[in-house]
N, C-alpha and C positions, 0 to 999 in steps of 0.2 A: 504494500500500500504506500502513496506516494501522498505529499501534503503541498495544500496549492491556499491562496490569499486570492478573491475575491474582490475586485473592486467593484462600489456602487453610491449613487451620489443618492442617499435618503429622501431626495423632494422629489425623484423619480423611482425607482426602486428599493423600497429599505426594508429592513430586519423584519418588520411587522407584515407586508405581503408576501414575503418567502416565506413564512410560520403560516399564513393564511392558506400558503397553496397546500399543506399539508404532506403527504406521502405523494402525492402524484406529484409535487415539485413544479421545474418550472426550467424552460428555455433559458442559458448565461447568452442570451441573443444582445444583439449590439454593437458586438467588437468588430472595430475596426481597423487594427494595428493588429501585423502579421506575426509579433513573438507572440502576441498576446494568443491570437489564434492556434500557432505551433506549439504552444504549450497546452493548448486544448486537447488540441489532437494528440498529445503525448499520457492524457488523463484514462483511468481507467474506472468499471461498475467498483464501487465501494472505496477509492480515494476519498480523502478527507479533505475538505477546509476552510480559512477562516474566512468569515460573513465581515467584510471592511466597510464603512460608513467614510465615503471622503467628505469634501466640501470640507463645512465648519467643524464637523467632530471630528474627524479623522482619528477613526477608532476600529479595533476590533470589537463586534458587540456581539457574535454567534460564532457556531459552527454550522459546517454545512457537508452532505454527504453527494458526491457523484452517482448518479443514478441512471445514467443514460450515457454512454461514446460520443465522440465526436459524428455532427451531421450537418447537414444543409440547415444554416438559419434562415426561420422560417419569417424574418422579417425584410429579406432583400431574395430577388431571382439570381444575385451575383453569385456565380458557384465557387469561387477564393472564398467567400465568407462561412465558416463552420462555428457550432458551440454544445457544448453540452447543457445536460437537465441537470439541475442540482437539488437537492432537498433539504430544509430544516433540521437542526439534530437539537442544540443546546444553544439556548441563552448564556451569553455572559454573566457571571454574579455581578461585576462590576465591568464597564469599558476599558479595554485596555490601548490608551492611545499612543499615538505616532512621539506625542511626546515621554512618555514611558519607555517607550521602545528604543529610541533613541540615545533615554538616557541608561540604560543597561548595555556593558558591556559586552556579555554572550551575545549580544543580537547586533551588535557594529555591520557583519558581513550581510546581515539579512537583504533581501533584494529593496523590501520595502524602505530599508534605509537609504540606501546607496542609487535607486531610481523607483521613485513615488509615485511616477505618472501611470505606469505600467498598470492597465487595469485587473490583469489575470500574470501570478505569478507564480514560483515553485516555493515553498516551505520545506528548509533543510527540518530531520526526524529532532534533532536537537533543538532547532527556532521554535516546532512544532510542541514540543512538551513542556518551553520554558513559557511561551505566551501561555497554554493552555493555564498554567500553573498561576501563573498572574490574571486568569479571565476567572479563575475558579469552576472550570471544566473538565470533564472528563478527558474527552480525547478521544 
């Protein structure tokens, strides 16, 4: 199992209608930046990851489980563009922000430090248990 970071800007997408879609989840449609894409495509059924709130919180506030492969998004006919389904798992006890994470040293390397804009990105297994540890999450 592989851990990926989630971007979404809350006044369009947030924490509350991913919980809403339930087990049937929901289309990562949108992307349109090709890492962001080929790390899609690099995703597998039952990877994990974090649910990011950018804009003004810039926060971890969930987790979220892959539930679907890469496929045709279903909001452009462009066939370059692919996403996966993702689904709901866990609320955060508390947000864990950009500025936390930044200020911890185990997480210097994290991608989210180093390039923020990237809306879909890979979670080292270590970044992965130290956030969760800081969100008060399972995992």
């Amino acid at each position: 199992m592989r851990h990926w970071l989630f971007k979404s800007e809350p006044s369009v997408w947030g924490w509350s209608d991913q919980v809403a879609k339930g087990d049937a989840g929901e289309e990562w449609n949108g992307v349109r930046n090709y890492q962001a894409r080929n790390f899609m495509r690099e995703m597998a059924v039952g990877d994990r990851g974090f649910f990011y709130h950018s804009q003004k919180e810039k926060a971890v506030v969930g987790t979220v489980e892959v539930i679907a492969e890469a496929h045709p998004d279903s909001t452009t006919d462009d066939p370059r563009w692919e996403c996966v389904d993702i689904k709901a798992l866990e609320v955060a006890r508390g947000p864990v922000t950009l500025e936390m994470i930044k200020a911890d040293p185990r997480l210097s390397e994290m991608v989210l430090v180093r390039n923020s804009r990237l809306s879909v990105q890979p979670v080292t297994a270590e970044e992965w248990r130290i956030v969760c540890e800081m969100a008060g999450v399972s995992g």
